[in-house]
N, CA, C and O atoms as a GROMACS GRO file, in nm:
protein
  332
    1UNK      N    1  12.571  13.526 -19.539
    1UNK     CA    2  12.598  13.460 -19.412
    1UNK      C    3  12.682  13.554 -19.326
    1UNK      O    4  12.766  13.634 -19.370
    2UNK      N    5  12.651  13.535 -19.200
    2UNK     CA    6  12.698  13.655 -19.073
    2UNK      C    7  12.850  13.599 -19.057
    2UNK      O    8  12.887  13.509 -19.132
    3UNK      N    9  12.942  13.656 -18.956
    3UNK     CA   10  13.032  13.648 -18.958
    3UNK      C   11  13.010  13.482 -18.851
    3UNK      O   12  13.056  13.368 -18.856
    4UNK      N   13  12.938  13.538 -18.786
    4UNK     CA   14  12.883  13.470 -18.632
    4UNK      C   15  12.854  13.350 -18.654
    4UNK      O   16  12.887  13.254 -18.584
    5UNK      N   17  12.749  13.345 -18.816
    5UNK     CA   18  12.662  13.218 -18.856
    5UNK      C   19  12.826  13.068 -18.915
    5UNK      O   20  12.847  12.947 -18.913
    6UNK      N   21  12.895  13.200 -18.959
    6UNK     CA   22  12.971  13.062 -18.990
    6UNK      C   23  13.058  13.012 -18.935
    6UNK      O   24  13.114  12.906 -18.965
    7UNK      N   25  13.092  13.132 -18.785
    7UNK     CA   26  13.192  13.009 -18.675
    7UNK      C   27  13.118  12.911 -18.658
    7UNK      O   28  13.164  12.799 -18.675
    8UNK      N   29  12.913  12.939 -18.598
    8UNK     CA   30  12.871  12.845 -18.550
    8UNK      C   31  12.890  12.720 -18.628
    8UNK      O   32  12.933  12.616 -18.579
    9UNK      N   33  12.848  12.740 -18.788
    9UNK     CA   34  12.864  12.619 -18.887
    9UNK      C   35  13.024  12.572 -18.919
    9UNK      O   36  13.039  12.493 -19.013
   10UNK      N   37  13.133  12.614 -18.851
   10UNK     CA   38  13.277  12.602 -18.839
   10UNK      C   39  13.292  12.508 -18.687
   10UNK      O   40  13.371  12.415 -18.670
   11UNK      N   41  13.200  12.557 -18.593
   11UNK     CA   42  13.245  12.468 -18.451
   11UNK      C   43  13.123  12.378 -18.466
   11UNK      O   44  13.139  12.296 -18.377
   12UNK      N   45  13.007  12.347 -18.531
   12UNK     CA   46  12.961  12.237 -18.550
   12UNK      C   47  12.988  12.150 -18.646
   12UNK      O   48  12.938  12.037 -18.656
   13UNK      N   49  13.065  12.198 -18.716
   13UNK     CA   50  13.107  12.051 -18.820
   13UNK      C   51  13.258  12.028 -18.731
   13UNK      O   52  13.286  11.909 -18.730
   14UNK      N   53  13.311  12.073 -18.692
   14UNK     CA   54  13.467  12.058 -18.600
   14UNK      C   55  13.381  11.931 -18.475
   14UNK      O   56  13.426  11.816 -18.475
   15UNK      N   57  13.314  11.950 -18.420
   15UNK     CA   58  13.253  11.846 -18.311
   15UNK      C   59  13.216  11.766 -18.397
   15UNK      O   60  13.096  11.793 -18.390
   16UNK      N   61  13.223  11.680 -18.480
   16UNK     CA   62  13.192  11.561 -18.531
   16UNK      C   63  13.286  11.514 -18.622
   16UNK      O   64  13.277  11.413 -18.692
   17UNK      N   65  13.412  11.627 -18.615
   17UNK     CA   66  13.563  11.608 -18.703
   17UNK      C   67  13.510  11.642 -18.863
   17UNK      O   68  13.542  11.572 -18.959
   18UNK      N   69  13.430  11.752 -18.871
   18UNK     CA   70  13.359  11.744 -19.027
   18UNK      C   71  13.301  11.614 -19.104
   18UNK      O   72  13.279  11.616 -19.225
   19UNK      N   73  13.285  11.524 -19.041
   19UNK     CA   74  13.156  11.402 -19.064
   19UNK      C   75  13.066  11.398 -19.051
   19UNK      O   76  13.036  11.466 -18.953
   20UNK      N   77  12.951  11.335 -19.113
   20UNK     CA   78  12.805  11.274 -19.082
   20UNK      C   79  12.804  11.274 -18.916
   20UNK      O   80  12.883  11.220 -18.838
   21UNK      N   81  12.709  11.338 -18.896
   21UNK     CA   82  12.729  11.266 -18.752
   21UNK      C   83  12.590  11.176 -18.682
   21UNK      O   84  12.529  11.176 -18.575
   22UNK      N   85  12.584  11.098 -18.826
   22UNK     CA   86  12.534  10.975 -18.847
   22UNK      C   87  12.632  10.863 -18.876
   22UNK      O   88  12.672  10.776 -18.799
   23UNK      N   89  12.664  10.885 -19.011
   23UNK     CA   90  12.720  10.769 -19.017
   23UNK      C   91  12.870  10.797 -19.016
   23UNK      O   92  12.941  10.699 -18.994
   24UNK      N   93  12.931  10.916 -19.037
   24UNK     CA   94  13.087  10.961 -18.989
   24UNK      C   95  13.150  10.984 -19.144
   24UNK      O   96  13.273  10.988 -19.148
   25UNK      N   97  13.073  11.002 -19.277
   25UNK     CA   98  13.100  11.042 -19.393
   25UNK      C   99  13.179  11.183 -19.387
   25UNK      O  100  13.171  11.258 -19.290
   26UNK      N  101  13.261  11.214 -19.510
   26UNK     CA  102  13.313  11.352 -19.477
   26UNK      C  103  13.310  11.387 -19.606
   26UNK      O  104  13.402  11.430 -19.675
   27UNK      N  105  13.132  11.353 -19.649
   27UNK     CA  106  13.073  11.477 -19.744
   27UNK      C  107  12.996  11.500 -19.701
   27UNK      O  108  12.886  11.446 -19.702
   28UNK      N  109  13.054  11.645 -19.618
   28UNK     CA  110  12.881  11.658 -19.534
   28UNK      C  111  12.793  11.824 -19.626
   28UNK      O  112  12.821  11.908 -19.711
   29UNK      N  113  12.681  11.786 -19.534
   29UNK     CA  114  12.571  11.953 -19.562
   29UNK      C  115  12.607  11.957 -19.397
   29UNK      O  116  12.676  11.884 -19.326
   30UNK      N  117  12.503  12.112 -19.365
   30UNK     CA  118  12.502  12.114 -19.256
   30UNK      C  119  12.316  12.184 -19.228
   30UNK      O  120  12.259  12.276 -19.285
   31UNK      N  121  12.273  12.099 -19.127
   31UNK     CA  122  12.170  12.098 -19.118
   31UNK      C  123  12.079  12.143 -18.994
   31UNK      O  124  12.086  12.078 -18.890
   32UNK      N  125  11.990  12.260 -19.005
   32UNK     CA  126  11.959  12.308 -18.926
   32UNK      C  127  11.846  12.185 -18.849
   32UNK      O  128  11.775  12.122 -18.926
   33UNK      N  129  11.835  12.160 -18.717
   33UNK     CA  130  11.766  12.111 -18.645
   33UNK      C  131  11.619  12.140 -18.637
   33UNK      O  132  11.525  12.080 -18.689
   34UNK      N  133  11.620  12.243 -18.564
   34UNK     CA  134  11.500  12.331 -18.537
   34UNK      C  135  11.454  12.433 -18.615
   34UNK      O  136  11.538  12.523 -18.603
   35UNK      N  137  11.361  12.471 -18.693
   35UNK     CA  138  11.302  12.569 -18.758
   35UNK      C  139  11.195  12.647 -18.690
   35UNK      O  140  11.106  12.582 -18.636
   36UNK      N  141  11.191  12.756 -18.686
   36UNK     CA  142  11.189  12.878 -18.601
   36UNK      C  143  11.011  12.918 -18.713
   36UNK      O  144  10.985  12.859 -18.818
   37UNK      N  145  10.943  13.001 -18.665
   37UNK     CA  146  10.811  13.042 -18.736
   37UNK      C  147  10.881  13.134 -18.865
   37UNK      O  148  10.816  13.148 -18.968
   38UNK      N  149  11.022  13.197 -18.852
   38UNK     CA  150  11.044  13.303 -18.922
   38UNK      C  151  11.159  13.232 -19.004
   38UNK      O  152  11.248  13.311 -19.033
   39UNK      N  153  11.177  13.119 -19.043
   39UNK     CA  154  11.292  13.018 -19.100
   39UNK      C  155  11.360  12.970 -19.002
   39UNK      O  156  11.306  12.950 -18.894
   40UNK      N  157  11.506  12.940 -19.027
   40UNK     CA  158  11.550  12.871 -18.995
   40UNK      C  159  11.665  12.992 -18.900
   40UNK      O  160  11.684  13.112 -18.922
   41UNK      N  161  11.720  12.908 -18.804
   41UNK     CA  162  11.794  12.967 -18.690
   41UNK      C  163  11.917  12.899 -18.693
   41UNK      O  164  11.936  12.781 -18.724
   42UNK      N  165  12.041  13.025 -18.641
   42UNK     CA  166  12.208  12.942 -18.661
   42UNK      C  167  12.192  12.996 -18.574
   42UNK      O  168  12.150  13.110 -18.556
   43UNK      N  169  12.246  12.864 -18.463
   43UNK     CA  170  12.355  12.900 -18.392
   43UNK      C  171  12.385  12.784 -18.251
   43UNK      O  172  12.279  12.730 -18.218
   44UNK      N  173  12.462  12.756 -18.197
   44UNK     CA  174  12.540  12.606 -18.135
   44UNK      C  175  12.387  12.530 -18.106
   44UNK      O  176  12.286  12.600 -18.095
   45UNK      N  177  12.383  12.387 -18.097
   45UNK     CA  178  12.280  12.325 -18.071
   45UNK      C  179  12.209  12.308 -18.171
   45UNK      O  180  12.147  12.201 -18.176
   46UNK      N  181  12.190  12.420 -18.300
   46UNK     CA  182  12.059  12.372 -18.385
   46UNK      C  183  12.126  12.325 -18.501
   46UNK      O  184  12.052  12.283 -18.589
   47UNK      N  185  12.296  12.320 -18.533
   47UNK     CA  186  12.351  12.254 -18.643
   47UNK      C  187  12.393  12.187 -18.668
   47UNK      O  188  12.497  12.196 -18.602
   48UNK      N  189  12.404  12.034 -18.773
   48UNK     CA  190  12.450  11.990 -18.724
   48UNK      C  191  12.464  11.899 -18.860
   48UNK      O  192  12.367  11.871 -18.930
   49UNK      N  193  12.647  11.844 -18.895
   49UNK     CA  194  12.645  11.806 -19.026
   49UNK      C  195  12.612  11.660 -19.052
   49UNK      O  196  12.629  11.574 -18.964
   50UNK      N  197  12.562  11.631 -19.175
   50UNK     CA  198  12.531  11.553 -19.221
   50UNK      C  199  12.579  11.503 -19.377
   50UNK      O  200  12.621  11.585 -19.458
   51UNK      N  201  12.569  11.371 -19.406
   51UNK     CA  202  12.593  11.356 -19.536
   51UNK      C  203  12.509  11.361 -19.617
   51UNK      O  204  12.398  11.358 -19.564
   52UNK      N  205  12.505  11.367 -19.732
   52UNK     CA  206  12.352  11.385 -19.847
   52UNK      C  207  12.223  11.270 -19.807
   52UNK      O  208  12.110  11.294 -19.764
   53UNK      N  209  12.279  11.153 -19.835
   53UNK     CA  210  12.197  11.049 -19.766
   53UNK      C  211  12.100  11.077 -19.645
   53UNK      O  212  11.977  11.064 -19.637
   54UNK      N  213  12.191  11.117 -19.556
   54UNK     CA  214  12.113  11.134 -19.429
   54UNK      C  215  12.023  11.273 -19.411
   54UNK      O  216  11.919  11.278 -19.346
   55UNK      N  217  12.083  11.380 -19.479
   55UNK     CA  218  12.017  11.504 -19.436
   55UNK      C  219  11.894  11.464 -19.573
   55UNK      O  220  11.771  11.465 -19.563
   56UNK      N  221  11.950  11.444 -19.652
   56UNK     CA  222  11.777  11.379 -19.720
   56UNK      C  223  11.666  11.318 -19.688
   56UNK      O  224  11.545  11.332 -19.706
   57UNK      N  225  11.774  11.208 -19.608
   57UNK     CA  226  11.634  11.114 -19.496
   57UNK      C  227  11.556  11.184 -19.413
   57UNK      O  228  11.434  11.180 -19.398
   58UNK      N  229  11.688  11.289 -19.328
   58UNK     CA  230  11.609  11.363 -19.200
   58UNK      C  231  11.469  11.479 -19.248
   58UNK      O  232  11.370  11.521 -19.186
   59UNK      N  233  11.517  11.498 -19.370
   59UNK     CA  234  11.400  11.592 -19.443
   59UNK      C  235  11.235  11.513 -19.480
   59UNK      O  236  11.128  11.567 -19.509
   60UNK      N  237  11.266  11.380 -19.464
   60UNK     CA  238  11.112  11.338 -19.537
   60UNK      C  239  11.065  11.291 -19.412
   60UNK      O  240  10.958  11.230 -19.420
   61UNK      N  241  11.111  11.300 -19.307
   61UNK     CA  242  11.039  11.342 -19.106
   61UNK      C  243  11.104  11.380 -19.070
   61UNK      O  244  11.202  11.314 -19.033
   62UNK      N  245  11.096  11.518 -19.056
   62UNK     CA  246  11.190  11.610 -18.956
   62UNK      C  247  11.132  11.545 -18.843
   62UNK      O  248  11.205  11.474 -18.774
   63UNK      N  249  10.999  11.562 -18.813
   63UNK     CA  250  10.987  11.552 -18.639
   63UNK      C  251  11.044  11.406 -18.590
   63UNK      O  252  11.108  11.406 -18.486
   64UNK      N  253  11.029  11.317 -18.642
   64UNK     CA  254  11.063  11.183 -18.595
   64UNK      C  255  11.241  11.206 -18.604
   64UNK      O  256  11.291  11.161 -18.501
   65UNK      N  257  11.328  11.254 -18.684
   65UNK     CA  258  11.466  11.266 -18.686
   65UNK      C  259  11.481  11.384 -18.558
   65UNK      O  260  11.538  11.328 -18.464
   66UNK      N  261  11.455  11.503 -18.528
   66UNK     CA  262  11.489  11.608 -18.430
   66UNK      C  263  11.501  11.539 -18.318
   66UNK      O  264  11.607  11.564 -18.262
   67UNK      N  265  11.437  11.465 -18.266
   67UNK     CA  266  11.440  11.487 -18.173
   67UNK      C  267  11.627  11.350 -18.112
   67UNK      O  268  11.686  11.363 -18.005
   68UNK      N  269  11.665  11.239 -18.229
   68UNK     CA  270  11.746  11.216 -18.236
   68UNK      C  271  11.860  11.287 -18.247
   68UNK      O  272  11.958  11.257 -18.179
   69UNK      N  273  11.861  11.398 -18.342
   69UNK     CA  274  11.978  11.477 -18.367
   69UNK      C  275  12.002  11.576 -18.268
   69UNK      O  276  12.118  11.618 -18.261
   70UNK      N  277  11.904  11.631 -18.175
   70UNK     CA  278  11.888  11.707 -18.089
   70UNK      C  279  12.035  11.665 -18.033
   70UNK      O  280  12.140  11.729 -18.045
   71UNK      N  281  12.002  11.469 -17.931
   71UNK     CA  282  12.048  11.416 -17.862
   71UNK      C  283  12.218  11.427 -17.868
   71UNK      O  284  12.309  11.459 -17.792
   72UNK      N  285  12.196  11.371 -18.035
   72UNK     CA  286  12.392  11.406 -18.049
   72UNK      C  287  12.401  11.521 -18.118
   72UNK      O  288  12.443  11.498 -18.231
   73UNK      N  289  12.377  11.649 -18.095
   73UNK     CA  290  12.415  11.766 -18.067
   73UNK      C  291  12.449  11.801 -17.944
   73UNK      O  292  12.564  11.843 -17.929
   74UNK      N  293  12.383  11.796 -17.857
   74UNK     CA  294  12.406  11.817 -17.774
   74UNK      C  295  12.503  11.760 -17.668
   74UNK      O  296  12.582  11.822 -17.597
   75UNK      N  297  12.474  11.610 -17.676
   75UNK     CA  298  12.623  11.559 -17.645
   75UNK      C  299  12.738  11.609 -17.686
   75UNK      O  300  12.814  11.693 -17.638
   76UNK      N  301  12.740  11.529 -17.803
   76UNK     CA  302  12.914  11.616 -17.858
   76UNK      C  303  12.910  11.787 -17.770
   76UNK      O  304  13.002  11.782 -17.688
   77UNK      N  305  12.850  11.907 -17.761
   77UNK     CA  306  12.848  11.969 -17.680
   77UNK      C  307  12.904  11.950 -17.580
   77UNK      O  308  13.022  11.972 -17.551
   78UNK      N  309  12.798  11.894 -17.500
   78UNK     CA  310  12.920  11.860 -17.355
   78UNK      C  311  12.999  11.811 -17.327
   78UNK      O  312  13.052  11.835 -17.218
   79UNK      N  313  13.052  11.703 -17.424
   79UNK     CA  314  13.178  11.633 -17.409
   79UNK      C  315  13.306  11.763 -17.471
   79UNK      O  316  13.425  11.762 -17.437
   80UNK      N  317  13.242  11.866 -17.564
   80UNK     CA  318  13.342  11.943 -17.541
   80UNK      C  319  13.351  12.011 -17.485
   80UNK      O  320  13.452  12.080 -17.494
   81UNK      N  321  13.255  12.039 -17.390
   81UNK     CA  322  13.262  12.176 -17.296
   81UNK      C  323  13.304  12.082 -17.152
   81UNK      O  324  13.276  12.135 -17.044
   82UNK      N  325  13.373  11.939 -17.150
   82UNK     CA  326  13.432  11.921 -17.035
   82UNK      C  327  13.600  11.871 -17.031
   82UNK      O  328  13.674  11.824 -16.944
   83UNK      N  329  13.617  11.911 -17.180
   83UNK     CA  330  13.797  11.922 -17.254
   83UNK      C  331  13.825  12.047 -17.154
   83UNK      O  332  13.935  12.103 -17.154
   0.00000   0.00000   0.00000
């Protein structure tokens, strides 16, 4: 892991206080959103933590979950980029 990859996975679990940011658990994974043709991609927007439960769920339909998690990624985003 890059130096780069793990602020991003350091300031996306910090925007949800290191909880689910489903259900607000603080045993999280951290879970890439979007998958890229060449794997998977880090970096703000595509991470985003989860607890076992949930990043399990989001795995058996990614497409039907993305486009939810997108939403609160990106929020939490702008609510911190207007601190």
């Amino acid at each position: 892991m890059t130096k780069e990859e793990k602020e991003v996975y350091e300031k996306s679990s910090e925007l949800f206080n290191n909880c689910c940011a489903i259900c607000g658990s603080n045993n999280i994974h951290l879970h890439h959103i979007r998958y890229g043709a060449c794997g998977r991609h880090t970096y703000m927007g595509n991470i985003i933590p989860l607890c076992k439960a949930h990043h399990d769920l989001v795995h058996t339909n990614k497409k039907k979950y993305q486009k939810i998690l997108i939403e609160k990624i990106d929020k939490k985003i702008n609510e911190s980029e207007k601190k």
